[in-house]
N, C-alpha and C positions, 0 to 999 in steps of 0.2 A: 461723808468723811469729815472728818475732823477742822469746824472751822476758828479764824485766827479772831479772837476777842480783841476787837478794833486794830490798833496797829501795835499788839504788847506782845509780845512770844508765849502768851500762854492760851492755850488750843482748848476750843469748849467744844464738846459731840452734842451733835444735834439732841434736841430732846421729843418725845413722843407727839407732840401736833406738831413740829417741822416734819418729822420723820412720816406722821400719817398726811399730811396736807402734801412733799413729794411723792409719794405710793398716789394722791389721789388723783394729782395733774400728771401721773406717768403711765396710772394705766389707759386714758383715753390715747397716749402717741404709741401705745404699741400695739403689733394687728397679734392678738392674740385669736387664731380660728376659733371659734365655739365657744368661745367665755360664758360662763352662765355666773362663777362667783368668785370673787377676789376678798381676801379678809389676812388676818396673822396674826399671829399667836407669840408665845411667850415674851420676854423679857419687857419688848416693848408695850405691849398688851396688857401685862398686868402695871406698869406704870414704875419696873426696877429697872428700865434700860439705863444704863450708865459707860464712859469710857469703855468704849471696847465692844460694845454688845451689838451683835448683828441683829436684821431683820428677820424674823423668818414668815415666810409667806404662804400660804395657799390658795391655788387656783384651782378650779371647777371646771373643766372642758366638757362641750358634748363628748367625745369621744377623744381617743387620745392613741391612736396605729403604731407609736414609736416607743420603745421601754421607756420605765421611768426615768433612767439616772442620762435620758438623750434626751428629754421634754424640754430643759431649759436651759438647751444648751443656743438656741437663738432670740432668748431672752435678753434683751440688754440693761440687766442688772446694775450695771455697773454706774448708770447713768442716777440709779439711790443715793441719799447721804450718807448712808451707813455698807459696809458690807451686809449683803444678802443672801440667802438659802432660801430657793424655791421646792415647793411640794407642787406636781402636777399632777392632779387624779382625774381621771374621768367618772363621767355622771356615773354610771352601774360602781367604780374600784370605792367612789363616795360614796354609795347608797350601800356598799358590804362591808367598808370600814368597821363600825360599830361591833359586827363582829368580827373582821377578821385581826383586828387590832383593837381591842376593847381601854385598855389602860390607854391608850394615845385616846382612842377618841373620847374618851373623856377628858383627860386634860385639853384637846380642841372646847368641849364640850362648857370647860370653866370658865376658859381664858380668851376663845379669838373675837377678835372686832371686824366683823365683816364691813367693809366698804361699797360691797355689790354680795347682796346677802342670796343664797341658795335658792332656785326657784321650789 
C-alpha cells in the first residue's frame, strides 16, 4: 500500500524491487501445498507500475482439487504492498495454457519475472 514520504502528507507507491523484494520474503511464510513456480506479470513486470497498479501474480501447483476463482482464497495477499490478483493453475491447466488460451500466454510469455521459475 501506499507509503508516507517521511513525515510530509504526500504518499509514494511502492516501486517494482520493493514490490518484488515483498513477493520474495512472502512467499517462503506461506504454506502454499505443491508450489512448483511463483513469478508476475504485467504492470509491475514490464517496469509502468505506478499509483494505483496492482500486482498480478502466478503460481504453479502440483495439482489444484478446488475451482479456480476458490484457489486463493487462503492466500494472505493482503500482507503485499500493493493490492494483488492471483492466478492459481495447476501443473497439466499450465502445461494446456498455451493452447487453451494462446493471446494470454503469450503476453505471460513477454512479460513475467519468475521468482521460482517453472520446473
Amino acid at each position: 500500500m501506499p507509503k508516507r514520504s517521511l513525515n510530509s502528507s504526500v504518499l509514494r507507491w511502492p516501486n517494482r524491487v520493493e514490490v518484488e523484494q515483498a513477493l520474495q520474503d512472502w512467499l517462503p511464510q506461506v504454506e502454499i501445498p505443491g508450489l512448483l513456480a511463483a513469478g508476475y506479470f504485467g504492470s509491475y513486470a514490464r517496469g509502468e507500475a505506478g499509483p494505483g497498479s496492482d500486482l498480478d501474480l502466478i503460481l504453479v501447483v502440483k495439482e489444484a482439487p478446488e475451482a479456480p476463482w476458490e484457489r486463493t482464497r487462503s492466500l494472505p495477499l493482503e500482507l503485499l504492498p500493493v493490492p494483488t490478483e492471483a492466478l492459481v493453475f495447476s501443473r497439466p491447466e499450465w502445461q494446456a495454457l498455451p493452447q487453451a488460451r494462446p493471446r494470454f500466454w503469450q503476453t505471460l510469455v513477454r512479460e513475467i519475472r519468475w521468482l521460482i521459475p517453472p520446473p
